[in-house]
C-alpha positions in Angstrom: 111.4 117.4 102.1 108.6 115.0 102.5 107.5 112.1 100.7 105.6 113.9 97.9 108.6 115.9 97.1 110.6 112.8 95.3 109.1 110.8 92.7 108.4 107.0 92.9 109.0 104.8 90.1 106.4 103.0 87.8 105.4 100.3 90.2 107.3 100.9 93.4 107.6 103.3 95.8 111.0 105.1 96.8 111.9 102.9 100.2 112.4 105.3 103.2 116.0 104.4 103.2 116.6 105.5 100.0 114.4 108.7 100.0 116.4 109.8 103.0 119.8 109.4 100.9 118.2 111.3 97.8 116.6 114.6 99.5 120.1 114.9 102.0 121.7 115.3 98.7 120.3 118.1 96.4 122.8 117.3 93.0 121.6 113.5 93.4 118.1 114.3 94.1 118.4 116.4 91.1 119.5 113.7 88.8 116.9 111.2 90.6 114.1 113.3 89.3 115.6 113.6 85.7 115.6 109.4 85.3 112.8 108.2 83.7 110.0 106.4 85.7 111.2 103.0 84.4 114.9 103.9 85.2 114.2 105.1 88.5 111.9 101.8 89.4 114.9 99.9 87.9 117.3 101.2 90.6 114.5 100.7 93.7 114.4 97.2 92.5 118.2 97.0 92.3 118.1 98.3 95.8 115.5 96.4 97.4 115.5 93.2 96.2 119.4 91.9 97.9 119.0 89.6 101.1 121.7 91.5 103.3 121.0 94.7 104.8 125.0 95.4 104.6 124.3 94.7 100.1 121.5 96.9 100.8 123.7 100.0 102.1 126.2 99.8 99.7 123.2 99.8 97.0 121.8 103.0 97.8 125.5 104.5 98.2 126.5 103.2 94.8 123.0 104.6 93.3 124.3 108.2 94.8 127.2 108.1 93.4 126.6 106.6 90.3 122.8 108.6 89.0 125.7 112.1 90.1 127.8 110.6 87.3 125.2 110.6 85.1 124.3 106.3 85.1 120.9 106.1 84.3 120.2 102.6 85.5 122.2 100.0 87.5 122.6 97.6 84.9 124.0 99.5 82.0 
């Protein structure tokens, strides 16, 4: 997949990081593209916006796990 093939949120764009953990993954890509826009920019914020790259990691594999479970955003 290439970067057209997952959709960004409202005003941010999925990181690379990220977008390599959702396309690897067809059942979370799956429920990626079934969030909203504002739910999906929700989680890239959630994801971007910790200090620690180690945070970071554990972000994106909580988001995985969690948007499979059917969590629609990282706050709720």
């Amino acid at each position: 997949m290439n970067k057209k093939d997952i959709t960004d949120g409202v005003a941010h764009e999925v990181p690379a990081d990220l977008r390599e953990v959702l396309t690897s993954d067809q059942k979370a890509f799956t429920a990626w593209e079934n969030l909203t826009p504002l739910a999906r920019n929700e989680w890239i914020c959630w994801v971007t916006f910790v200090k620690k790259e180690e945070t970071r990691k554990e972000h994106i594999k909580r988001l995985s796990i969690e948007i499979k479970e059917g969590k629609r955003r990282p706050c709720c």
